[in-house]
C-alpha positions in Angstrom: 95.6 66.0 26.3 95.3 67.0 29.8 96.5 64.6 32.6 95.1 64.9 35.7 97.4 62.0 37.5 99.6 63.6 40.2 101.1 60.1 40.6 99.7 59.6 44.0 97.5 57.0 45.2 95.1 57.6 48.1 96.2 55.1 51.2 94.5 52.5 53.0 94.1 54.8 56.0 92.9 57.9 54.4 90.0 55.1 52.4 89.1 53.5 56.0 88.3 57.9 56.6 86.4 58.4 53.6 84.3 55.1 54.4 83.3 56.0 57.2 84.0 58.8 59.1 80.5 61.1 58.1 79.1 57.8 60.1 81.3 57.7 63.2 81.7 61.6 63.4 78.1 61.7 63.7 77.4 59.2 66.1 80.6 60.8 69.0 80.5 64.1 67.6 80.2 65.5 71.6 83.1 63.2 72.8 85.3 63.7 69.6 85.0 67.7 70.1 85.6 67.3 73.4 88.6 65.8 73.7 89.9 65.7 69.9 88.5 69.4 68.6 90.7 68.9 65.7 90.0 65.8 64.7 87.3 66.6 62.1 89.7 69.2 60.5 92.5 66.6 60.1 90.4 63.4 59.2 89.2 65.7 56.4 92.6 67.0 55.5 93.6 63.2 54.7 90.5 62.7 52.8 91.3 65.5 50.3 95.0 65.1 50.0 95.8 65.0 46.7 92.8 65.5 44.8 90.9 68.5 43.7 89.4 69.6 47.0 92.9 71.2 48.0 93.5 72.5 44.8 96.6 72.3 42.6 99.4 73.4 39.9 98.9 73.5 36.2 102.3 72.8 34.5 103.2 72.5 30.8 105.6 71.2 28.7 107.1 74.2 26.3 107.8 71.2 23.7 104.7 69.1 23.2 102.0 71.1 25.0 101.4 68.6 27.2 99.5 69.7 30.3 99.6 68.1 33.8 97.9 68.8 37.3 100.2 68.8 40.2 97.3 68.7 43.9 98.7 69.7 46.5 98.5 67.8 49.7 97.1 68.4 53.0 99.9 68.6 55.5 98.0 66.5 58.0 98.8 65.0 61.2 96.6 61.7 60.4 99.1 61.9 56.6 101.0 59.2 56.4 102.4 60.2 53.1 102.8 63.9 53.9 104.5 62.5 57.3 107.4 61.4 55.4 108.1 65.0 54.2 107.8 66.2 57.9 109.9 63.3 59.3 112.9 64.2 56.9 112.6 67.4 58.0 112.7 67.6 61.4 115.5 64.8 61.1 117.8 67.4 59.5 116.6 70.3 61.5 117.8 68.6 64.9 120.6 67.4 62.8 122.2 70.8 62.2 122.1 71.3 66.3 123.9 68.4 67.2 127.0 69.1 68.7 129.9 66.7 67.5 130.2 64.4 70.6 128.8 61.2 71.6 125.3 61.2 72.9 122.8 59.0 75.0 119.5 57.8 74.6 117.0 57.9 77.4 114.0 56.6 77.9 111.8 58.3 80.4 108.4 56.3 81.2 105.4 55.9 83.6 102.9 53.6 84.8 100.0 52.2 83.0 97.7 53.6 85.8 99.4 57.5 85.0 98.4 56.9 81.0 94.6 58.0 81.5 95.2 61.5 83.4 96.6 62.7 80.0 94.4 61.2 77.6 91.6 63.9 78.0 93.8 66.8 77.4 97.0 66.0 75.4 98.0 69.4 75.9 98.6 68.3 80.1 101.4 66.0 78.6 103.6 68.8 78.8 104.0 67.8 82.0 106.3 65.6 80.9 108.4 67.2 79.0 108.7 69.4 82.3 109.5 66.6 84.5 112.3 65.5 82.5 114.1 68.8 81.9 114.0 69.6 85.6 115.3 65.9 86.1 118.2 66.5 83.8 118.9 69.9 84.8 119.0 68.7 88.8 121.3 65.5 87.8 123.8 67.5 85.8 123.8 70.0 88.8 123.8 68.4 91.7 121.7 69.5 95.0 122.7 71.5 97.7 120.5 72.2 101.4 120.2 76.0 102.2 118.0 76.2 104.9 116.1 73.0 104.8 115.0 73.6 101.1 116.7 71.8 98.2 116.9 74.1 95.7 119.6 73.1 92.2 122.3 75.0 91.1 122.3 76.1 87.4 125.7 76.5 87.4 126.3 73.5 84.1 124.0 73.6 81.1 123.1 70.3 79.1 121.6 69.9 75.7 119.0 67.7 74.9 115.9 66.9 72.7 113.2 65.4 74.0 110.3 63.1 71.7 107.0 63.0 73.1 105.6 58.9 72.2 101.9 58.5 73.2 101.5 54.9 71.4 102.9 51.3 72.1 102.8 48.6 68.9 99.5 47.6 69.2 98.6 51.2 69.4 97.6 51.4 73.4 97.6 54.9 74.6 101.0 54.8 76.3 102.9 57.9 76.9 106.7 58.7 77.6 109.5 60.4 76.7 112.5 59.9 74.6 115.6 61.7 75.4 119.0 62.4 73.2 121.3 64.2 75.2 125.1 65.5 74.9 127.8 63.8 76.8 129.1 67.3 77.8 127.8 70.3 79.5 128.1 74.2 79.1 129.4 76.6 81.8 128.1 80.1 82.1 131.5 81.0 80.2 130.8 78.7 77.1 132.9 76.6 77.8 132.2 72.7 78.0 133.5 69.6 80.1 132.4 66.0 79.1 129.9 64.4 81.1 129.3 60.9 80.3 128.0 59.1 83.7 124.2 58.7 84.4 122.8 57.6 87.3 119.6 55.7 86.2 119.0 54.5 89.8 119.0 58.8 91.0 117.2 59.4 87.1 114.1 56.9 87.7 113.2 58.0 91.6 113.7 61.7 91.0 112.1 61.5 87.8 108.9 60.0 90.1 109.1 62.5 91.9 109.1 66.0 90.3 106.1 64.4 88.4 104.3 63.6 90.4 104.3 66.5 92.2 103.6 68.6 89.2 100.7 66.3 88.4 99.1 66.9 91.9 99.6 70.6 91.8 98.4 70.5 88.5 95.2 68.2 88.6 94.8 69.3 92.6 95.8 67.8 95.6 92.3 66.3 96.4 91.9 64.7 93.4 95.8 63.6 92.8 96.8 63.1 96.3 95.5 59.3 96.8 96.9 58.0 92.9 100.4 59.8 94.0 100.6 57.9 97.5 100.1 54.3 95.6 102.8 55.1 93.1 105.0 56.0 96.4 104.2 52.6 98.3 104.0 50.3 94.6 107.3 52.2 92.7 109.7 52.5 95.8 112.7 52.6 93.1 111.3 55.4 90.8 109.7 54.9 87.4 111.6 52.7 84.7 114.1 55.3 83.3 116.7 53.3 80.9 118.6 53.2 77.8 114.9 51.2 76.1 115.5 51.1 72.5 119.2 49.0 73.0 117.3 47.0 75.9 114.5 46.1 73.0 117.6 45.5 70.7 117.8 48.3 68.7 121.6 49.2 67.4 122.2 52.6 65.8 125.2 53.3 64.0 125.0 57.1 64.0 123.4 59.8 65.9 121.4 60.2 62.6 119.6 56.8 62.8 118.7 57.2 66.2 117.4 60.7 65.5 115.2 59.5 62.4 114.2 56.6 64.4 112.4 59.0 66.8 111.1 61.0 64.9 109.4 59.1 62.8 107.1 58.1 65.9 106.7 62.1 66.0 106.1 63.1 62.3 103.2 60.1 61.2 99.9 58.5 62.4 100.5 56.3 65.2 99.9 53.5 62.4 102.5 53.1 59.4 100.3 51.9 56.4 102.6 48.7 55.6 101.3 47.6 58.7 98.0 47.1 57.4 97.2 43.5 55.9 93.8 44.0 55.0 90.9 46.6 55.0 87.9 44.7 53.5 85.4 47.8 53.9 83.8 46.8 57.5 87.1 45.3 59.2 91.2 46.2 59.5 93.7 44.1 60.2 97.3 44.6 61.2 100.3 43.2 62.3 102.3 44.3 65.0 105.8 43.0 67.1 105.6 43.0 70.8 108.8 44.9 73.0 109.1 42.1 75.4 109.2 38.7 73.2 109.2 40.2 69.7 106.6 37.7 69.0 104.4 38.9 65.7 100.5 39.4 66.2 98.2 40.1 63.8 94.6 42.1 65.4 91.7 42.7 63.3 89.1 45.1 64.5 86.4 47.0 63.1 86.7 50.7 61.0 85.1 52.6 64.0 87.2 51.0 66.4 90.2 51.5 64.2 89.5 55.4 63.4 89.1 55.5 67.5 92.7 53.8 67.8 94.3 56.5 65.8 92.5 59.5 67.0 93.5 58.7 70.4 97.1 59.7 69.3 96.1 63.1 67.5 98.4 65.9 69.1 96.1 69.1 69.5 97.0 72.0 66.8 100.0 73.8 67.3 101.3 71.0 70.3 105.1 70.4 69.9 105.6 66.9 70.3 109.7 67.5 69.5 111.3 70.0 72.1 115.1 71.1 72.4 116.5 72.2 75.7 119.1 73.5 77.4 122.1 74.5 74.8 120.4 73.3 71.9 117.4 75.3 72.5 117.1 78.3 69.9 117.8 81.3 72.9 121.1 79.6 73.2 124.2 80.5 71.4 127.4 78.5 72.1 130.7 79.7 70.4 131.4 80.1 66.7 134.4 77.4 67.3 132.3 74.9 68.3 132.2 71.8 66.1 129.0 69.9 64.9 128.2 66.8 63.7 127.1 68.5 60.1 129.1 71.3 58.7 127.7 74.5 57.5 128.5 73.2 54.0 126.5 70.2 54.1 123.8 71.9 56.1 123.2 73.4 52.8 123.0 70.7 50.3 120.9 69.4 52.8 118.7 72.0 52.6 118.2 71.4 48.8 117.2 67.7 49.2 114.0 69.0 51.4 112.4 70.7 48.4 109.3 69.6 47.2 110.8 67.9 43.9 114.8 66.5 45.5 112.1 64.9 48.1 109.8 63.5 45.5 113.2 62.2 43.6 115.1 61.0 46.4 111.5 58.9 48.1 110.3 57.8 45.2 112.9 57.5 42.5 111.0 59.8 39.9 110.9 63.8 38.7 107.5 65.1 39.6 107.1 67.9 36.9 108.7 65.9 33.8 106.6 65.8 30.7 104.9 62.1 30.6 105.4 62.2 26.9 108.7 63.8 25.9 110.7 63.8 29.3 110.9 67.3 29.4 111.0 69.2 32.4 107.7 71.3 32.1 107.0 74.6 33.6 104.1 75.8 36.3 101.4 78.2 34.5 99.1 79.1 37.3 97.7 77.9 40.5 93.9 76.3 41.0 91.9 76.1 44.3 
């Protein structure tokens, strides 16, 4: 008989979207397509993952006959369960980068009063990203005057990735920057020295300010110009640039943990599902553990104000919210003698964990495509849309 159970179950969030998003898209289509345009695309991904609106495999068993109906899944960025694919991806694809020497977290942040200027356009929070690299690039490199004009010398490369986090816990729009970087630095040559000291003190003031005067070139000097002069008088030791995840009491044993740590922030919805205690149909509530005291909250608020929580955090199509610089970005090749943390032989067992069915197995302890009735691997026949 033919079974139609893929062995998913649609999640809390993805049933808040179905309730009511035809309602709520209705009532801010303009400001939703404005500032989100994807969001209708994305919210309607979740609401057809895994059921037959997205289509799906037909396998059978050679033995019994039995026929099963793998649907495929939506890929989404609102996915928590498609997120966890994503997340172990990117995990092993900054994995195989890594050179094999110790590296530091850092945590590059900004005022609560900055947070707004990039919430229109998420694409502006590239700005970001920019800021830090030329932070890390001057700080490696030191300055040096010519003619009244600091310019930096590129004469060391560093290699670093950098996580783009536009959430806090209780799912505020608050967006900074995570940093893993090398402890050593390239020459021209290929050839690396360690570098292991950081000045956070020289980090968080010129950190400040290359922002903020990419910000005012960027948004204009009339309009910018007033905000940029209060953060100059209020933050007269630079914005709060620090090792925050061992500050908040965080311990990571490996490279690897941090790494999955951060991008698990970068690969699902701003709100993990087991964080939700309770959807009743009009109302959500969840839980949530504040950085400063660790003191647990609980916060119930309505669908609409829910769905507006999470589509605050929707990164616009194509946006790269995980960027490598430096050495570890793709144009550059270091040496072939060069160790890394994963060898070229594990890279590829690796590899072979991230297919559809290892991934299934190794998250959820079961064989996707194995006859329900005579635990038989069964075969694909055709496709279905």
């Amino acid at each position: 008989m033919e079974n139609n159970n893929n062995f998913k179950f649609t999640g809390v969030i993805a049933r808040i979207f179905e309730d009511h998003w035809d309602n709520y898209y209705s009532k801010y289509k303009v400001t939703i397509d404005k500032t989100r345009p994807n969001a209708n695309k994305e919210v309607n991904k979740i609401i057809s993952c895994s059921n037959h609106k997205l289509g799906a495999t037909v396998y059978c068993c050679q033995d019994c006959g039995e026929v099963i109906f793998s649907h495929h899944t939506c890929k989404g960025k609102l996915c928590s369960s498609c997120g966890i694919k994503t997340h172990k991806i990117r995990t092993e694809n900054i994995l195989e980068k890594c050179v094999n020497v110790k590296h530091r977290h850092i945590t590059f942040t900004i005022p609560d009063v900055l947070c707004p200027w990039f919430f229109h356009n998420l694409n502006d929070t590239s700005l970001l990203f920019e800021a830090v690299s030329d932070t890390l690039y001057s700080i490696v490199n030191g300055k040096v005057k010519k003619k009244k004009i600091r310019k930096y010398n590129l004469k060391y490369t560093p290699g670093f990735f950098a996580f783009l986090h536009t959430f806090g816990r209780p799912l505020n729009f608050n967006t900074h920057i995570h940093v893993i970087i090398a402890e050593c630095v390239f020459n021209k040559f290929k050839n690396y020295k360690k570098y292991d000291y950081f000045n956070y003190n020289a980090l968080s003031k010129r950190f400040m300010k290359i922002l903020l005067d990419k910000m005012e070139k960027h948004f204009g000097k009339q309009k910018f110009s007033k905000t940029k002069n209060i953060m100059y008088l209020k933050y007269k030791n630079g914005f709060y640039v620090n090792n925050r995840l061992e500050d908040d009491g965080y311990k990571f044993k490996s490279i690897e943990d941090l790494i999955r740590y951060l991008t698990r922030y970068c690969s699902r919805p701003a709100m993990a599902e087991t964080r939700i205690i309770n959807y009743d149909g009009e109302n959500v509530t969840f839980f949530y553990r504040d950085h400063k005291e660790e003191k647990y909250h609980e916060q119930t608020v309505s669908a609409f104000e829910f769905i507006t929580k999470l589509l605050c955090h929707l990164l616009p199509t194509g946006f790269k919210s995980i960027r490598s610089y430096g050495f570890y970005n793709k144009s550059n090749k270091l040496c072939d003698n060069i160790k890394y943390v994963i060898s070229k032989e594990k890279i590829k067992f690796k590899r072979q964990l991230l297919k559809w069915k290892n991934l299934i197995l190794t998250s959820f302890n079961r064989i996707p495509i194995i006859c329900p009735k005579c635990n038989q691997i069964m075969e694909p026949l055709f496709e279905v849309s």
